[in-house]
N, C-alpha and C positions, 0 to 999 in steps of 0.2 A: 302450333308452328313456332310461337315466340311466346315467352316470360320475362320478364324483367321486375323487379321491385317499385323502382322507379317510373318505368315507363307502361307497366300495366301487359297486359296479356292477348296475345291474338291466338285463337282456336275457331281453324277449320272442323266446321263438323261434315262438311260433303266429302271429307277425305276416308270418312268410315264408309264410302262406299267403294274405294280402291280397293284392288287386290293388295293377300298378306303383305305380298313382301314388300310390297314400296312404302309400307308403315316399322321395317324394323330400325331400331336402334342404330346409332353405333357407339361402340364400345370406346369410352375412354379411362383415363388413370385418376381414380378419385384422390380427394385433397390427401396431404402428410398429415404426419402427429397419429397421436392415441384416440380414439373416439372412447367418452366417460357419456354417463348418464349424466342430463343435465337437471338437480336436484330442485329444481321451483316448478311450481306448478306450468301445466301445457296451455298453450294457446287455444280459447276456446268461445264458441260464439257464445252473447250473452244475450241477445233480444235481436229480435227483428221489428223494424221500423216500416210502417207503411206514409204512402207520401201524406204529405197536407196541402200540398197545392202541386197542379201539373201545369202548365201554359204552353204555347205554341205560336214563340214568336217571331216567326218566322217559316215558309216553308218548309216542310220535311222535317224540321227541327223541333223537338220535344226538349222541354227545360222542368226539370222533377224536384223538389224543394220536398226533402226529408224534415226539415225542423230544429235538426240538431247536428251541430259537423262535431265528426266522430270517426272513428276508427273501422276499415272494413271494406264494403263492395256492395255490389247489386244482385239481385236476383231478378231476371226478369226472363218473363213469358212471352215469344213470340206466335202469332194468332195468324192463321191465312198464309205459313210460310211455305203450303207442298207447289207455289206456283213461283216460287223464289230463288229457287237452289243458286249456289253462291252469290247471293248479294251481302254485300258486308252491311254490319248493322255497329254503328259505333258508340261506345260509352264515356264522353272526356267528363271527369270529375273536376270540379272546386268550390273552394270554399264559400264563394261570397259573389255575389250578383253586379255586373260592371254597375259603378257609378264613377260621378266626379270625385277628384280628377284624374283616371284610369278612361275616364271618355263617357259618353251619352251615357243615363240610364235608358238599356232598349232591351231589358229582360232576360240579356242574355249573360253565360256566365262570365268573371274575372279568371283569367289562368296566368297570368301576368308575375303573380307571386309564386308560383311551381316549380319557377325559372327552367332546368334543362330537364325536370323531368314531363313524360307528356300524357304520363297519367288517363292513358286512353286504354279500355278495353275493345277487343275486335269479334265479333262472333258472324262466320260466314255460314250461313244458312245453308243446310242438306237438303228440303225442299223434299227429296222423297224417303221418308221417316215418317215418326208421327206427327202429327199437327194437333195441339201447339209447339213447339220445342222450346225448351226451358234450358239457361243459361246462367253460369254462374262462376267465373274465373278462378282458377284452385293455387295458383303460384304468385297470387300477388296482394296487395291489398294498399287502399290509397286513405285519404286525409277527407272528409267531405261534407256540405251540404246539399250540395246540389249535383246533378248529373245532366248532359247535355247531348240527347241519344240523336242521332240522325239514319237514315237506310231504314228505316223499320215498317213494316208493312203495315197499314191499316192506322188506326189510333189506337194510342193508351191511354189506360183506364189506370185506377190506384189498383184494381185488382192484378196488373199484370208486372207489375214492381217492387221490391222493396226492398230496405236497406238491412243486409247483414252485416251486425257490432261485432265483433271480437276483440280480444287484446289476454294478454298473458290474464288467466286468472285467479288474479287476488281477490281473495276475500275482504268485504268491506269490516270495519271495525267499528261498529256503532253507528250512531245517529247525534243530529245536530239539528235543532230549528229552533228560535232565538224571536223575540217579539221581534227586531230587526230585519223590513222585506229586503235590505240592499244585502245584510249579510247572508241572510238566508240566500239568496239567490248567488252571491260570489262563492260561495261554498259546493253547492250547486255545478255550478260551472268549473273549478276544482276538483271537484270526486270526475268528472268526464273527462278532463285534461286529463287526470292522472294516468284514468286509465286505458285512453288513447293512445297514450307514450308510454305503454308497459308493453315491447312486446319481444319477452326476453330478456332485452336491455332496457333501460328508462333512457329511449330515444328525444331529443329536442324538440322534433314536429313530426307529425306522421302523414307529411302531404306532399314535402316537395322534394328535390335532390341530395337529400341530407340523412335525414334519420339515424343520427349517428350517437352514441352512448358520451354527450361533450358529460365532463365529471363537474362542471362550475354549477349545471343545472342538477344535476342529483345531489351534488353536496346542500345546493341553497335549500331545495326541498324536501329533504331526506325526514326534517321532525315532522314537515308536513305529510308526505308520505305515511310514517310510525303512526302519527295518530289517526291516520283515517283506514288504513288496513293492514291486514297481517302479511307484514315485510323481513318476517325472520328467515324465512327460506332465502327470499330471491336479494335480500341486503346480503347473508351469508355467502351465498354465490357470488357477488360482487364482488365481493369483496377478496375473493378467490381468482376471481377475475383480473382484479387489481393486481394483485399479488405475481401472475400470471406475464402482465405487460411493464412491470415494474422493471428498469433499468438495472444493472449490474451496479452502477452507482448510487442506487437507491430510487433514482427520480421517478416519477410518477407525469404521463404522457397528458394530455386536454382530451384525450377522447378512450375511453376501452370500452370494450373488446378495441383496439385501434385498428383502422383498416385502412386510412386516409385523411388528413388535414387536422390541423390543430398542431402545438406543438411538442415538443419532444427534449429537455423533458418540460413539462407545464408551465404554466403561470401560475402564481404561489395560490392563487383564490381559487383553482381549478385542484392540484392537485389536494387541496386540502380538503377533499371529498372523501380520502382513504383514512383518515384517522377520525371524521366530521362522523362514517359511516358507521365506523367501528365503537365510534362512543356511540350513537343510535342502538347498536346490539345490546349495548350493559347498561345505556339506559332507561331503555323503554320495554327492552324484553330480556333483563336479566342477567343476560349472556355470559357470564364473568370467564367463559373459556376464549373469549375472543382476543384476552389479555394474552393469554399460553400459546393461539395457534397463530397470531398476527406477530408475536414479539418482534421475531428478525427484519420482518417486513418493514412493520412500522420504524423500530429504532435507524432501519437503513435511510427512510425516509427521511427523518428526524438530520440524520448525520449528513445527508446530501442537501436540505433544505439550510443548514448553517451553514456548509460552506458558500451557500449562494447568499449569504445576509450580510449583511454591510454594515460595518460602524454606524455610519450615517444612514440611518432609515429615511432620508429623504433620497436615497438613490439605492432605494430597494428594487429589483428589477421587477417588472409584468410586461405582461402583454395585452391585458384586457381590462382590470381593473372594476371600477362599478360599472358595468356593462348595461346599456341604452338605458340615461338618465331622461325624463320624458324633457321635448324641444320646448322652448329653448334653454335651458339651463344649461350649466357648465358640468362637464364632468371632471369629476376631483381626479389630480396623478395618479396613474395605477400606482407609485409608491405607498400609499396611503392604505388601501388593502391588500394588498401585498404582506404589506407590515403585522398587521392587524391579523389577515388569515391563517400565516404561521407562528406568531404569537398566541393568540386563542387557540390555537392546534394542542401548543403546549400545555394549557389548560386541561384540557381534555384529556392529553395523554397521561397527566397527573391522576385524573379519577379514573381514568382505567386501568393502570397499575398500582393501584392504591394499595393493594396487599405488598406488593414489593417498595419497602418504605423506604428505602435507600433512593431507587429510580424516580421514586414519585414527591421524594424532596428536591433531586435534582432539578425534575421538571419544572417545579411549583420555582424553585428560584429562580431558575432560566427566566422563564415566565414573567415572572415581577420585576426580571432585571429588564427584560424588550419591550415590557409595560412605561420602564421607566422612559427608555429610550427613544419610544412611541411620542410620548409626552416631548419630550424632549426638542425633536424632530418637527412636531405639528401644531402645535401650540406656542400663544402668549404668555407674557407673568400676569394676562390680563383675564384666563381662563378661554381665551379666543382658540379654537381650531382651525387648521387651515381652512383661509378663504371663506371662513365663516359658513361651508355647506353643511348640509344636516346630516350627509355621509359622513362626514370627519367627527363631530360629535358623536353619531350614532356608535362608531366602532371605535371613538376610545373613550367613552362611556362604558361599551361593553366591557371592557379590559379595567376600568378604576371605576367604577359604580358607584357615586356619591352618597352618603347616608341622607340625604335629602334635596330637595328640587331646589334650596335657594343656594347652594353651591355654584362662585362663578360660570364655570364651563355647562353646569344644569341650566342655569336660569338664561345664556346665550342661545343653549339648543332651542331651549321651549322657542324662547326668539324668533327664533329661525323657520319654525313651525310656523308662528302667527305672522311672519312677514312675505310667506305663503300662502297665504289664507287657510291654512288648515291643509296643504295640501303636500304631497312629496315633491322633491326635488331630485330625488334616486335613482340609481340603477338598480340590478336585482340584486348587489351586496348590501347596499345600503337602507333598500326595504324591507330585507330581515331583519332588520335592527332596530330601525326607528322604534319601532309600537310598542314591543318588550322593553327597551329603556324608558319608555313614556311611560310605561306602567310600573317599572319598578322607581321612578321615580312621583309615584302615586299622580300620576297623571294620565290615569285610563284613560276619564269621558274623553280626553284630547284624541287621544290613542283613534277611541271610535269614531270621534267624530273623522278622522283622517280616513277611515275607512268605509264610513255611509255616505262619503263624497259622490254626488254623483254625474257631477259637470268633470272636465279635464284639466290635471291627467289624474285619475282615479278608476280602482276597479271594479267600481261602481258607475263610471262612464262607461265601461267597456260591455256592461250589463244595459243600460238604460238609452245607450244614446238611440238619435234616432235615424243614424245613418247607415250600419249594419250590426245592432244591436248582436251581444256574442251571447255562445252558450257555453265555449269553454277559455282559457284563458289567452290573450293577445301575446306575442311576442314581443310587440312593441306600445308602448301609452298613446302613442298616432297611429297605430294603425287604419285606422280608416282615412287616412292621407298619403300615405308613405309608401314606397316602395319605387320597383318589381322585387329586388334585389333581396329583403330581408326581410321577409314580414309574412309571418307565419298567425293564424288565430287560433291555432290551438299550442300551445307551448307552455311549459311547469315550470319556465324559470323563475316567474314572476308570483308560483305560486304559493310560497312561504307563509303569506297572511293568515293563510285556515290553521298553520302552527299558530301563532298568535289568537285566534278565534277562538279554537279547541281548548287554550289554555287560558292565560292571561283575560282574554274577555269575558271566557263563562265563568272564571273563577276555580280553576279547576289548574292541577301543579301538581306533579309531581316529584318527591319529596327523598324517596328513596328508590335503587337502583331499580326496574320490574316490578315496580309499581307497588312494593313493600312497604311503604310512606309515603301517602296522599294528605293530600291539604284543600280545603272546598273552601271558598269567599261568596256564599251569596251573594247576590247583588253587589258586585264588585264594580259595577257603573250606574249611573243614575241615569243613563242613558237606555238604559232595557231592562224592561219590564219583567222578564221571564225567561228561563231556558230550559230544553228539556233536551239534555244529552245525554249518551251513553260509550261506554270504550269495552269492547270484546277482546283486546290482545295484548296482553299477556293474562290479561285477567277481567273477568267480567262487570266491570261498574256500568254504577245509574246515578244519575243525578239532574234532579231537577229542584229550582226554587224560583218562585214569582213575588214578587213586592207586591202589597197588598194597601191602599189608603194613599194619602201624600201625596207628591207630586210625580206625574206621569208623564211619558213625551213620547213622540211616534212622528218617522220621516217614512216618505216614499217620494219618486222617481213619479214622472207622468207616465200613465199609463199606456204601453204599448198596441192600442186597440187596432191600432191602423198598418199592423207586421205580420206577418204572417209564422207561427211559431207554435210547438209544443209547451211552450213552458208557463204556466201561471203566473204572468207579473202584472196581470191588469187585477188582482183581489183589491177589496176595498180598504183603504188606512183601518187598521183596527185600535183603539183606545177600549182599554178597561181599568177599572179599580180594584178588580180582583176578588173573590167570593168576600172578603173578610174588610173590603176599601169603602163599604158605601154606594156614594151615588158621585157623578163628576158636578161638582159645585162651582168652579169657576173653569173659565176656557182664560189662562192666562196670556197664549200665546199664539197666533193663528196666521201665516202668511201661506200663500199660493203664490210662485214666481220664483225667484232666487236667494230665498233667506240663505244665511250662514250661521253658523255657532254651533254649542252641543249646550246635550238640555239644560237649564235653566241659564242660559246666556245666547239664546237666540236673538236673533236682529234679521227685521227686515230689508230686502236693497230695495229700496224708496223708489227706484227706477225700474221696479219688477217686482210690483206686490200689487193682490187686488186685496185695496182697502177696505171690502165686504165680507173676508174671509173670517174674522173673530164673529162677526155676530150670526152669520151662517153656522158657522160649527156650534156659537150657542146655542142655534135655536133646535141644532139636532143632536146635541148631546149635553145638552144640562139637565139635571136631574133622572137621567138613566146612568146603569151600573158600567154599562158597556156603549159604546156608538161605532157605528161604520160609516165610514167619510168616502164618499166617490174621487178618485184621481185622475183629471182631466181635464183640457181646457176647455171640452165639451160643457162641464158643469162650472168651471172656475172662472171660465173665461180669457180670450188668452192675450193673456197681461202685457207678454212683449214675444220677441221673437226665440227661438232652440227651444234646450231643451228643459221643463220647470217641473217643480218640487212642492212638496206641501207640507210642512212642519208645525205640530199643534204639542203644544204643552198647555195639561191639566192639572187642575188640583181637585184631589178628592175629599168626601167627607169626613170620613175616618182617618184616625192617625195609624203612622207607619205600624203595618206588619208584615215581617218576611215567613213564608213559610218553605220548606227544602224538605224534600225526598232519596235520600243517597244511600246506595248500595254500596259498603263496601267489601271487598272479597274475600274469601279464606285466607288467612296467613298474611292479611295489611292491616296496618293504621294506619288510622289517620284524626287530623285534626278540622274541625269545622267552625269558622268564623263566623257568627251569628251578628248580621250588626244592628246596631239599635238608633243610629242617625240620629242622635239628641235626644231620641225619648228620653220620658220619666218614668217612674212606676212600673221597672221593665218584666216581665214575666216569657220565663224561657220555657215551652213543656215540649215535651220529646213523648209520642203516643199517648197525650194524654195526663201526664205523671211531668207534677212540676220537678224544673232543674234550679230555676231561677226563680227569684225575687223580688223586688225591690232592691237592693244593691249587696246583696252577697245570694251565691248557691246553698242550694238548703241543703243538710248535711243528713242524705239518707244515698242510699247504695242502689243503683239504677242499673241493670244486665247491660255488660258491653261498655258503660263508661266509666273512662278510669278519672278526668277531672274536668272540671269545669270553671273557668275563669275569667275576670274580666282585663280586656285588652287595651289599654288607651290612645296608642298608638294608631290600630286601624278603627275604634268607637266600637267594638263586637266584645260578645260573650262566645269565649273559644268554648268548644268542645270537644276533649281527646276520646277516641274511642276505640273499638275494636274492631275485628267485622263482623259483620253483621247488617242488618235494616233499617234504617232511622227514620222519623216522619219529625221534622222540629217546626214549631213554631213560634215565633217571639211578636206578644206585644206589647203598648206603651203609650204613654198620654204624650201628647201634644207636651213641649216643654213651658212653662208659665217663666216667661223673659224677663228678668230683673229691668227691662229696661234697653234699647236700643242706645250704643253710646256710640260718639262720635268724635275719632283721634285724629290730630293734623301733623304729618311733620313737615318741617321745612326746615333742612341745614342743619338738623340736631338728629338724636333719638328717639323713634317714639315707642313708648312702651305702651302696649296693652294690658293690659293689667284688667282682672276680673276677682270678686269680693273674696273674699278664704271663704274655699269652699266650693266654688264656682270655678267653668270651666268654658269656654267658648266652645258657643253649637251653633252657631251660621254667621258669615260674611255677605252682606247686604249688599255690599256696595262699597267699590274701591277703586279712585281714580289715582291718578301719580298721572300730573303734569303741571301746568301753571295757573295761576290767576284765576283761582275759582272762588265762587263766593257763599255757594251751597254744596247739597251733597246730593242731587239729584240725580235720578240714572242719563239725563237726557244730556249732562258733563262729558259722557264719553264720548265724547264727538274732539274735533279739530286737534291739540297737544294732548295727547293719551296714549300710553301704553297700555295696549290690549291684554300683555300675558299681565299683569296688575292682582288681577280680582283674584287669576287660578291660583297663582304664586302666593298669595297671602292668604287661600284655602288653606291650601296645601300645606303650607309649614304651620300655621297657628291654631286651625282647629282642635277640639279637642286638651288642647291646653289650658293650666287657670292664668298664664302669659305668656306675650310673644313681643319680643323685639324688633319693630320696623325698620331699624336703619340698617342694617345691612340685606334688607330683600331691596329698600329703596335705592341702593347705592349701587346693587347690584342690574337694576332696572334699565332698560335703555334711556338717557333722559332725550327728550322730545325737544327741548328749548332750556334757558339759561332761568335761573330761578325757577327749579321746579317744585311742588309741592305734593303731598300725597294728602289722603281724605280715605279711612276708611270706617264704615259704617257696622255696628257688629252685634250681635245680642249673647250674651249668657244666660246659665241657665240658674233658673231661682231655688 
């Protein structure tokens, strides 16, 4: 009788007992234009879902909890209906169960966030058919977890329900599971948004009166997209697509396929989706035709996007900017990215015309001249970016990339981070950025620590909390506060981070265009133990490597025992040392409640720790290889009020060994960074068959490697190779410390200095404030700069010196006569 996208579908089935003719048609004039085949794959179901919880609260009303909100519809069986004929039987879909403050929780659902769509299916029962009659909507599909059936004869059962998934189908690209349960699980929740919002177009949300193709969300997630599946069809469509809605003047709309809303032509961070997507083609799969079939397109872009730029990039125009920075923070000028998104366009369009060397010089100094300008515009002579937010850092860091972290405008960002507590302060522009500039500023563990956050706003709150725990990603960092109006919980715009994951955190990079030139960093964080991923598109890699001995660290989230859910987040904290690490010999670090830090700079909140947590974890994990830790306040006790955490760092017997397992594919190289964390006596073997050492490679001919060398810079023994299979392994003694020494400065230089010959391999301990009289950890409290200890990792290690006064100068000072203190060992 009625279809709608929006508003769901009403089918009479008592009308297949009227005569023919009051069921025919009539005839109208279908749409204009050329009908093409559309080249990406068809929309198709992917699993069906049975319920996990049904209730009934309320008369006549049934409330069905799938588990997972997802893309799709119901299939349900009605029983006892030959005594029913037309009674309506209703299905309203949503996402999420009423609580405060949307009103009582009384089990019934929220449709409040839907807004004008009403997302109700209608099935009027024939009554005389068969019994049971089976039902299942063909012209619609909605957003959901839960369904909220009323009319229905009799009770349901799980047998007479369940949820049909679909969405356009993409093939996944590999695999990802990470010792990390937060990451592991946002990633998780990531592959489901994604594929929620594929249907066709890479729609915003798939539940309420929207679902529209906006380009600010496909561009921000487009690498994440590339690396999680095979997007060369349906990016190349897009992109076709773009081309399609593209202005006579070049511009580029906020939404295509454009049907309605948004603007016309875009805001500079939206349309920069169309060159964002087009570099996605030539760099993730190859593409280098996209250069020849997009030119016109693109350069039209390009020529309409200057005339809209302004001398002064402080009055760069937007419309939207870093869009929903979590409350309450300030959101930076849409001038800001604005600037930034068709400046970095320019980048981009340099390496995709790269063979036309005239065009792609032009770009590159365009580029460095709106780099300059950028600068110019939002910035101090004091390295300050506007307003000091970690957006502004984040994107014109991206654009002038410091060669290291003690660089003004570097050491301000870190700042910024720790005056957060580790946490964003972003919209979805700015949260693409953060983590990759932390890590190219060798500031991964930061990196993760911002992302195994699990209190607010973090997407790891959006996983753990305990108010409507998600299982795909939020539209907004409050959503569970917020709304009617805009708050969607399954949305990709925020989902960018699994780009970051994929890469940067498991150490993995690509290097050349199609993945011709790869680069693997094992244990590229100290913060995780092991990863074992895989990329299927364009080409088939493996890669896995776990640290082995040394020091170990593992966070989780309380466990969710008390939710009702498909998904695995009540396992137990897992800690190992790894086949090759021994036994755990000391529990150095053990809080249950609300610690903070990443590993080996953990700290308790004294106000939310059970102070029986170190000698409990000793007593079940000292002297085993491996321990599993319960996470609860069933077991932990519950320490204060929300929602609490359990963070334990070990140390193992054994000294550091990494071992890596990496495939890589026909027709690539690549490079493999082996690191050695301050061993001595290093031994590198690949299958068995040394490469390495003691301090040079042995000088015999190894299948597939072409050199091998050592790196001072990241502390790794590189390995170039070919493709092929690799199994490497490196280990190494404990380093013998010439001695822990202990430098002061106050108002001068301080030089660290280590004997000839020697090299700094750990920082102990480093405060930068006042009036201290030892070097104890327990200093960092009251006048202290926290970013301190990373900052003077960062730039010194690894070196036989390092210059204090300008990381000190650089420092936020805390009070008037400051002084630093830091504590350091070399190797013997």
């Amino acid at each position: 009788m009625a279809d709608s996208l929006y508003n769901g579908e009403t089918y009479n089935a008592s009308m297949k007992n009227l005569p023919q003719p009051l069921r025919n048609a009539t005839a109208v004039t279908g749409p204009a234009g050329k009908m093409t085949v559309e080249p990406i794959p068809q929309i198709l179901v992917n699993r069906t879902l049975k319920p996990i919880n049904i209730t009934q609260p309320q008369a006549n009303t049934w409330v069905v909890d799938f588990g997972e909100n997802l893309s799709g519809r119901c299939r349900l069986t009605i029983r006892d209906s030959h005594t029913k004929t037309n009674q309506a039987v209703t299905l309203h879909y949503a996402e999420i169960l009423m609580h405060e403050p949307y009103g009582a929780a009384n089990g019934l659902p929220y449709f409040g966030n839907l807004r004008g769509a009403k997302a109700t299916d209608t099935y009027i029962i024939n009554g005389n058919g068969q019994d049971p009659e089976v039902y299942e909507p063909t012209f619609t599909y909605h957003g959901f977890r839960y369904v909220q059936i009323t009319g229905l004869p009799g009770t349901l059962t799980t047998d007479d329900i369940e949820m049909v998934h679909f969405y356009t189908a993409l093939t996944r690209s590999g695999t990802f599971q990470t010792s990390s349960k937060t990451m592991n699980a946002i990633q998780r929740n990531v592959w489901s948004g994604h594929e929620s919002n594929s249907m066709s177009v890479l729609t915003d949300c798939d539940q309420r009166d929207e679902r529209l193709g906006w380009m600010g969300d496909a561009g921000l997630s487009s690498d994440a997209y590339s690396l999680n599946f095979d997007m060369s069809a349906f990016f190349s469509n897009m992109l076709h697509n773009i081309e399609i809605e593209q202005g006579d003047d070049g511009s580029i709309p906020d939404i295509v396929p454009w049907v309605r809303g948004g603007g016309k032509p875009g805001d500079p961070s939206w349309s920069a989706a169309y060159p964002q997507i087009a570099w996605c083609m030539m760099h993730y799969y190859g593409d280098s035709g996209v250069a020849t079939k997009h030119t016109t397109g693109l350069m039209k872009y390009v020529n309409e996007m200057m005339t809209r730029t302004p001398e002064d990039f402080t009055k760069y125009p937007g419309s939207y900017g870093d869009w929903c920075p979590p409350a309450p923070n300030k959101k930076v000028p849409t001038s800001v990215p604005s600037a930034f998104s068709f400046t970095n366009n320019l980048r981009q369009l340099a390496e995709i015309f790269k063979s036309n060397t005239s065009a792609a010089a032009i770009l590159t100094q365009t580029a460095d001249d709106y780099t300059k300008r950028f600068e110019k515009a939002f910035t101090t002579s004091g390295g300050q970016y506007l307003d000091d937010l970690q957006v502004s850092y984040a994107l014109g860091l991206t654009l002038d990339m410091p060669s290291d972290s003690s660089q003004p405008s570097a050491v301000k960002f870190i700042n910024s981070i720790h005056a957060a507590k580790s946490h964003l302060t972003t919209g979805i522009i700015g949260s693409k950025f953060v983590l990759p500039v932390l890590s190219n500023l060798k500031q991964g563990d930061l990196a993760l620590q911002i992302v195994e956050q699990t209190d607010y706003p973090s997407w790891g709150w959006m996983v753990f909390n305990d108010i409507e725990p998600a299982t795909a990603i939020w539209e907004l960092w409050d959503a569970y506060k917020e709304g009617p109006g805009m708050n969607s919980r399954n949305h990709h715009m925020f989902s960018s981070v699994s780009g970051w994951m994929r890469t940067h955190a498991v150490g993995f990079h690509i290097d050349g265009a199609g993945m011709k030139a790869l680069r693997f960093e094992p244990a590229s964080v100290q913060g995780l133990s092991w990863v074992n991923a895989s990329y299927d598109e364009p080409k088939h890699v493996e890669y896995r490597w776990q640290r082995h001995g040394g020091t170990h660290c593992a966070k989780s989230a309380e466990g969710r025992s008390a939710v009702n859910t498909n998904l695995p987040e009540v396992d137990p904290l897992h800690l190992t040392c790894g086949a090759h690490g021994g036994h755990i010999q000391t529990v150095d670090f053990a809080s249950f409640g609300k610690p903070q830090g990443s590993c080996g700079f953990f700290e308790a909140d004294e106000s939310c720790h059970n102070t029986t947590a170190q000698n409990q974890v000793e007593d079940l994990c000292i002297g085993k290889s491996e321990c599993h830790l319960p996470v609860g306040a069933d077991f932990w006790g519950n320490t204060c009020r929300g929602s609490k955490r359990l963070y334990v760092q070990v140390t193992c017997s054994a000294a550091h060994t990494v071992t890596a397992d990496i495939v890589v594919p026909v027709g690539s190289v690549a490079s493999v960074a082996m690191p050695t964390a301050g061993t001595e006596n290093v031994i590198l073997m690949e299958s068995g068959s040394k490469l390495w050492t003691g301090n040079a490679a042995l000088q015999t001919s190894h299948p597939g490697i072409d050199s091998v060398d050592w790196h001072m810079e990241t502390d790794s023994i590189k390995v170039h190779v070919k493709s092929g299979h690799y199994s490497f392994q490196l280990t190494g003694d404990s380093p013998a410390l010439a001695g822990a020494r202990k430098y002061s400065y106050e108002g001068d230089a301080m030089h660290m200095q280590c004997p000839p010959g020697h090299r700094i391999t750990g920082v102990s301990h480093v405060h930068f404030g006042h009036h201290l009289s030892n070097h104890t950890r327990s200093e960092s409290r009251g006048c202290h700069v926290p970013t301190a200890h990373m900052l003077i990792a960062g730039h010194c290690l690894n070196r036989g010196s390092c210059i204090g006064r300008l990381i000190a100068t650089l420092l936020a000072t805390a009070a008037s006569g400051t002084r630093m203190v830091v504590t350091m060992g070399d190797d013997n």
